[in-house]
N, C-alpha and C positions, 0 to 999 in steps of 0.2 A: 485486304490487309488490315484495316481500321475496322474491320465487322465485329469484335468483342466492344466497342465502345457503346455500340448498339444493343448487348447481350444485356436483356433484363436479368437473369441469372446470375450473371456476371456482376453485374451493380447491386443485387439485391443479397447475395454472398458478403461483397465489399460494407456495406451497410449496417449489416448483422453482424459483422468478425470484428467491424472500427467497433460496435458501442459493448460488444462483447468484451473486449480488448480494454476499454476506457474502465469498465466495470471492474476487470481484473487488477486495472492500474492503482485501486481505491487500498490495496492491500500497499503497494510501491507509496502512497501519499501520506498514509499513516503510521508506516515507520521513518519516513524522511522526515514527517515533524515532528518526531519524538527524541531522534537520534539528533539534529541539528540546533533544537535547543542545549543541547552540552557545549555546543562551540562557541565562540566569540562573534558577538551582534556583525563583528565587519566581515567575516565568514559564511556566515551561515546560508545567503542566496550563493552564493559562489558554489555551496556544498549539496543545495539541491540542485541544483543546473548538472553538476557533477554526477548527481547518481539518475536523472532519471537518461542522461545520457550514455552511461554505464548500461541502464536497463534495456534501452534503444540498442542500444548494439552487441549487448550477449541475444537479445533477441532475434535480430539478424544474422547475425553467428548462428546460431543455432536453426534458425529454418532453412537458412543454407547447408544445413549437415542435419537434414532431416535422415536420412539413411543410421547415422551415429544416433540419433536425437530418438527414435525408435527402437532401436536395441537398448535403450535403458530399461524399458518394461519387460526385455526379456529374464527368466529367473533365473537367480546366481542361486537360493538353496530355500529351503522348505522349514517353517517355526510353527506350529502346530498345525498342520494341512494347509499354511497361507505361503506360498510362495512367495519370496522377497527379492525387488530386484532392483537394481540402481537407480531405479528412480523411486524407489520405498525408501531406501537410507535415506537419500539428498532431502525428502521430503519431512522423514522424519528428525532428521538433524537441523534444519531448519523452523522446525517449528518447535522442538526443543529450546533452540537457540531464543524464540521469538518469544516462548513462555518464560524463560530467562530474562529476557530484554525487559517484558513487563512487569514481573515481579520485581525486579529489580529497581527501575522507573517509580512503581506505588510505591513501594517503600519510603526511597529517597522524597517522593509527593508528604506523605504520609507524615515519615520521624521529621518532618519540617528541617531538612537538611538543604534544602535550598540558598538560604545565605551561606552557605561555605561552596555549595557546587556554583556560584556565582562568583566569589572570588577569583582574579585571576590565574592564581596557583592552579584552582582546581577544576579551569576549563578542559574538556574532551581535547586531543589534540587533530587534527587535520586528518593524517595520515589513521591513526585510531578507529576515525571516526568510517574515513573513505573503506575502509578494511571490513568493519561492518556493513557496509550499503553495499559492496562488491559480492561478498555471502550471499545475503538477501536475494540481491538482485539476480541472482544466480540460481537461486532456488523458486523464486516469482516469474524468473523468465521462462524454467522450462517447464513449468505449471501453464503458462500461458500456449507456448508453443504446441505443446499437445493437443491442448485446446485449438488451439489454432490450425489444425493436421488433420483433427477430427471433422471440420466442418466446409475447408476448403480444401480444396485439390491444386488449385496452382499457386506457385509460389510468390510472385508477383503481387498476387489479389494480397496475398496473407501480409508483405511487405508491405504492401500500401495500407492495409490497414492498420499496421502496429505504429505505422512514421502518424499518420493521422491521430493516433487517439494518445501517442506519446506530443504530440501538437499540440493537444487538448489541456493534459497532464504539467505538461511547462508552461503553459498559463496561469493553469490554477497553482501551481506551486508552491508561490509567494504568500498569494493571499491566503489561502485553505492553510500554511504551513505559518503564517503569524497569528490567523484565526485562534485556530488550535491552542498557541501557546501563550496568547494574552489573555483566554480565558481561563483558569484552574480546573472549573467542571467539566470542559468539553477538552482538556487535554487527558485528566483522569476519565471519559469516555473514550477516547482515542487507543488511552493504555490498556482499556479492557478490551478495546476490539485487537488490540494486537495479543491478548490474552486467549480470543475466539478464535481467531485466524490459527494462532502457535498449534492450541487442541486438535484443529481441524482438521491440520496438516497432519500431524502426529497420527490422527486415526484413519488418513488416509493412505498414511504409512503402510498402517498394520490392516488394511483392505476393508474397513469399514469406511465406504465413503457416503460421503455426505454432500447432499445437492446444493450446490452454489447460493442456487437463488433461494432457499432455504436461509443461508449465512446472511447475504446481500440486506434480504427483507427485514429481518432482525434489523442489521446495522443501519437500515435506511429505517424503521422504526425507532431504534432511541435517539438517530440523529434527530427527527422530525420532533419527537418530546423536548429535548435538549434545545432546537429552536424555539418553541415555545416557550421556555422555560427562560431563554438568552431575551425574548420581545417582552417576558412577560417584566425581567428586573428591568430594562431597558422602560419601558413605561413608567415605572415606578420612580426609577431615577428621574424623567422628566417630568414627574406629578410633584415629586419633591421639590425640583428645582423653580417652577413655579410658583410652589406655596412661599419656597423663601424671596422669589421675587417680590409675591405679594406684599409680602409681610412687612421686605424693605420700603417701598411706597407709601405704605401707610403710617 
């Protein structure tokens, strides 16, 4: 009765789908901290807890209706020999949407429009916001899900993976999501990786796809510069603050 508990298969599945799953999640963590700085400071955890729980359960939804969840790849009509099929649109409208989101984002970074989107007139509203992350999450869930179809066979394993690495995701939420937005440079990183991601989907739309870990590597390349870059001022600031200690002593 209890003999999959014992399945190396079975755990070594669940192991590789959780860090697969967490990896996919990094796309859900960098728009939740782009999009939730528009809201009000007393919001804003309220509104990540909100979406990666949204993301939690179209993702359940959907491997529960893996039958529905698979006839989206099936093709509705043909654009130059590339067959398009519902999961090309949702893909490609989403990442549309995400090239949007970021452009839009630098801009307002950029024309130094920040003290008026700080004002409380011109905070994002709740429901606005939630509106957006519901899209998203919509379009990242069934990006995931396939994924997730592709590599396990029972439904179970694939659930226990997605609750786990969405586990993972609600921890770091907070912090990765005030990181983000207390630093300027690594938030205008952030906006460019949702600028990568938007492309990528787009061309994955239109049947040029492009290998994950491909993207991942990149993103995990300028985050790693960008920490160095975060230790290198961090140093600096404390060699200053030293010198003026000194300086008062003497």
């Amino acid at each position: 009765m209890f003999a999959w508990v014992l399945d190396p298969e079975l755990w070594g599945a669940l192991l590789t789908l959780s860090a697969l799953e967490i990896v996919l999640g990094i796309d859900n963590l960098i728009f939740l901290s782009v999009v939730v700085d528009r809201l009000p400071v007393d919001e804003q955890a309220a509104m990540r807890k909100a979406g990666l729980l949204l993301a939690l359960t179209f993702r359940i939804l959907f491997l529960l209706s893996i039958v529905w969840i698979m006839r989206l790849d099936r093709p509705l009509f043909s654009v130059a020999k590339h067959a398009v099929s519902w999961r090309d649109l949702i893909l490609i409208a989403g990442g549309l949407f995400l090239l949007y989101k970021g452009t839009q984002e630098i801009h307002a970074k950029i024309e130094g429009d920040d003290a008026h989107a700080r004002a409380p007139a011109q905070h994002a509203s709740f429901a606005a916001t939630l509106v957006q992350v519901v899209l998203l999450d919509i379009v990242f869930s069934i990006d995931s899900v396939i994924t997730a179809v592709g590599m396990a066979d029972q439904v179970p394993v694939m659930i226990a993976a997605i609750i786990f690495a969405m586990m993972v995701m609600f921890a770091a939420a907070n912090p990765v999501g005030n990181f983000v937005n207390n630093h300027p440079t690594v938030k205008m990183l952030a906006l460019s990786f949702l600028l990568l991601i938007g492309m990528v989907l787009v061309a994955d739309g239109f049947g040029a796809h492009v290998p994950k870990g491909y993207i991942y590597a990149a993103i995990g390349f300028s985050a790693l510069v960008e920490g160095l870059n975060q230790l290198t001022r961090w140093r600096q600031v404390r060699r200053r603050a030293a010198q003026e200690r000194t300086r008062d002593t003497q």
